[in-house]
Every structure is written in structure tokens, then in C-alpha cells.
N, C-alpha and C positions, 0 to 999 in steps of 0.2 A: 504494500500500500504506500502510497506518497501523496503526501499531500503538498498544494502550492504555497499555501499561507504558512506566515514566518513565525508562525510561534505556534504553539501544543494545540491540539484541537482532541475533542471528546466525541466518537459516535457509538453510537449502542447498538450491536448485533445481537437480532430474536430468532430464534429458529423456534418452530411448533408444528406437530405431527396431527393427524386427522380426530384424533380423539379432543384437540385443543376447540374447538368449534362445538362438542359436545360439550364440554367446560364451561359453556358461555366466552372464549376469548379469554378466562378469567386471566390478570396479569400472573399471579404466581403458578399457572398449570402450564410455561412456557420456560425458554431459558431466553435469559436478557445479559449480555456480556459489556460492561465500559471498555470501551479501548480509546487508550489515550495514544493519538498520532503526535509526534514528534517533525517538525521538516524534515523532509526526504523520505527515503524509503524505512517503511516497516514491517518488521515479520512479526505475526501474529501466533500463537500456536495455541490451541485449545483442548482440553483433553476432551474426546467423547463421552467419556462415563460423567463427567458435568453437566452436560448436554441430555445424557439418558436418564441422570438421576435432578435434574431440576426441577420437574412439578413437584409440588409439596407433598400430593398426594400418592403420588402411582409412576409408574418409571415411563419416559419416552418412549415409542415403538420408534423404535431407531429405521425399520424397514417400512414404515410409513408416515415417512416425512410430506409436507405440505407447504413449506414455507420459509426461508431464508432472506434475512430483509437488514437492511443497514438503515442506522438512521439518524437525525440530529435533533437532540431537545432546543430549542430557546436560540434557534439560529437568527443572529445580530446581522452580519454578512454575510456574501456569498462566497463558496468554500468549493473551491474543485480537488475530491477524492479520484486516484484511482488504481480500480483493483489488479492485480496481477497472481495468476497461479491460485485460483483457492480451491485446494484439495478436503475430500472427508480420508483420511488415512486412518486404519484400523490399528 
């Protein structure tokens, strides 16, 4: 990831599998990641068992995933991210 802007920027990665829509969307039956960009390039690396074990309730179906989404809370100005190589590695 690289970002243009010269100083730290904050986006939050949600991933949620088909059972999350049964959930109501509720916000804790998903996984929600901070990633703090830095100028330049950054590597992210995420364990999946965070990922499968984040609903509060019940574990991810990691084989029926639904949704992958990047995002920014409270965006002041305009921010150009971009992504390169995003792997699920077991």
C-alpha cells in the first residue's frame, strides 16, 4: 500500500462472510482492522484466525466470505491509497 499524503493516514479494513447479513450487519459479528499508512509503501500482514475468530459470537466461515472493503472514518481531505498484491495466505 502507498499512500500520497505526507504524513500517517488511518483506514479501517472489514471483511464479513454471508452469515454477517443474518447478524443484522451487526458491527461486532465482522472483523474491523486500523491500519495506520505511513508515506510510501506499506506491508500489511494479518493473521486469518483474527479474521475467523472476530464475531463475538461464532467463528467466521472463512469459505464463505462476502465482502472485503477498505475504508476512511472522518475524511478532512482527499487521500489517494493504492493497493498492490493483497493475498488470503493460509
Amino acid at each position: 500500500m502507498c499512500s500520497s499524503d505526507l504524513t500517517s493516514s488511518i483506514i479501517v479494513l472489514r471483511i464479513h462472510d454471508r452469515a454477517h447479513k443474518k447478524n443484522n450487519f451487526n458491527f461486532n459479528d465482522r472483523f474491523n482492522y486500523r491500519i495506520n499508512l505511513n508515506p510510501g509503501w506499506n506491508k500489511v500482514s494479518i493473521n486469518l484466525s483474527e479474521v475467523r475468530n472476530a464475531p463475538i459470537n461464532r467463528e467466521m466461515n472463512m469459505k464463505k466470505m462476502a465482502g472485503l472493503m477498505f475504508f476512511k472514518l472522518k475524511l478532512k481531505t482527499s487521500e489517494t491509497v493504492y493497493f498492490s498484491e493483497i493475498e488470503l495466505i493460509k
